[in-house]
C-alpha positions as MATLAB code, in Angstrom:
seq = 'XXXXXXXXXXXXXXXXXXXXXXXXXXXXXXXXXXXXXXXXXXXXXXXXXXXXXXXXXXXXXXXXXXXXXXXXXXXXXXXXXXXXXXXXXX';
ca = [
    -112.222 -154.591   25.126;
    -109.240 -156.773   25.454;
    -105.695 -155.660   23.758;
    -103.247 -158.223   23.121;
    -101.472 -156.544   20.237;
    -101.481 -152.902   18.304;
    -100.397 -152.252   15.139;
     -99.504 -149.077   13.923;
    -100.766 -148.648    9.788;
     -98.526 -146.292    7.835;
    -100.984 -143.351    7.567;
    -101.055 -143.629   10.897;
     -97.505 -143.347   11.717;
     -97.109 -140.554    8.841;
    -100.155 -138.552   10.792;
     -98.151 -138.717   14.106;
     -94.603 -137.374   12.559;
     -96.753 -134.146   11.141;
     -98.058 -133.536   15.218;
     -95.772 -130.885   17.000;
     -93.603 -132.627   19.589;
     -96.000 -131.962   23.017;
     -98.907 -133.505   20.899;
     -97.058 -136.536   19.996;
     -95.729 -137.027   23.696;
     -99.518 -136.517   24.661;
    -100.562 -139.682   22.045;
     -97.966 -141.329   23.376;
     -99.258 -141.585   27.059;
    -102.522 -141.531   25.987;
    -101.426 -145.027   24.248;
    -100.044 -146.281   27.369;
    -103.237 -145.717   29.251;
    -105.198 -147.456   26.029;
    -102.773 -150.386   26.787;
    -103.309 -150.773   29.963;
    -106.967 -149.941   30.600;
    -108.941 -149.284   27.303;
    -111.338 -148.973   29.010;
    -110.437 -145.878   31.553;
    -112.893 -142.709   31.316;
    -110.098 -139.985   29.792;
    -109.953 -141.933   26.345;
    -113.716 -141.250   25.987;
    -113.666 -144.546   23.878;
    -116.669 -144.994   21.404;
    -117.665 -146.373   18.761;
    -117.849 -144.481   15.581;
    -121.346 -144.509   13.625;
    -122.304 -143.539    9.429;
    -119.444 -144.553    7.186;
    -116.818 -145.247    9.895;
    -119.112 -147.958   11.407;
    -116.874 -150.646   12.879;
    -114.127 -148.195   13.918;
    -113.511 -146.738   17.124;
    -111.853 -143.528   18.814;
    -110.167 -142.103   21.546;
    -109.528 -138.935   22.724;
    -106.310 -137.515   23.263;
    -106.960 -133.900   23.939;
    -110.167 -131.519   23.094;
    -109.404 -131.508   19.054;
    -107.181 -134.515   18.495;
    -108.516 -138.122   18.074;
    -107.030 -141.595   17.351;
    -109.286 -143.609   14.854;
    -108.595 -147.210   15.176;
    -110.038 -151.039   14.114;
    -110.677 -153.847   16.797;
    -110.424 -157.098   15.075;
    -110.323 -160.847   16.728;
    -107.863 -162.038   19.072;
    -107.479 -158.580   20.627;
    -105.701 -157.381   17.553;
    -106.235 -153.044   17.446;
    -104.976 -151.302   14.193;
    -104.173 -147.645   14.810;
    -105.647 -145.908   11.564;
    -105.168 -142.376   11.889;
    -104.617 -139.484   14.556;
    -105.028 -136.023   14.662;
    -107.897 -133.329   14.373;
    -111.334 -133.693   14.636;
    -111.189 -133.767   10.916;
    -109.490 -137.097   10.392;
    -112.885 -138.653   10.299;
    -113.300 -137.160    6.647;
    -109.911 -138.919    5.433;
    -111.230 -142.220    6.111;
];
């Protein structure tokens, strides 16, 4: 997977203010490691299957995952983050 830019959506960026501080430093250098090596074994990156087919996640700590889209060009869309329960909002 090749990054060349991220863009953060606004439910997205409202999901991250509603984290408590230590779990929005921990997306935060979880996003630097997605940056530079998506591809690095902590993110378990996959692919997400069902009715989220074509979107992907990362992990960012046991209950807390970042849904996102890959489109051309290298062009990743940061949907949503937060509990395992996310998934359901999409």
């Amino acid at each position: 997977m090749i990054i060349n830019n991220i863009y953060y959506d606004d439910d997205f960026v409202s999901d991250l203010k509603k984290l408590e501080k230590d779990m929005q430093v921990r997306v935060c250098s979880k996003l630097d490691i997605f940056k530079d090596n998506p591809l690095h074994p902590s993110l378990r990156l996959h692919m997400l299957k069902g009715k989220l087919k074509g979107l992907w996640s990362i992990s960012i700590s046991g209950g807390c995952r970042i849904i996102f889209k890959s489109e051309a060009r290298g062009d990743i869309i940061l949907l949503s983050v937060g509990k395992h329960d996310i998934y359901r909002n999409l």
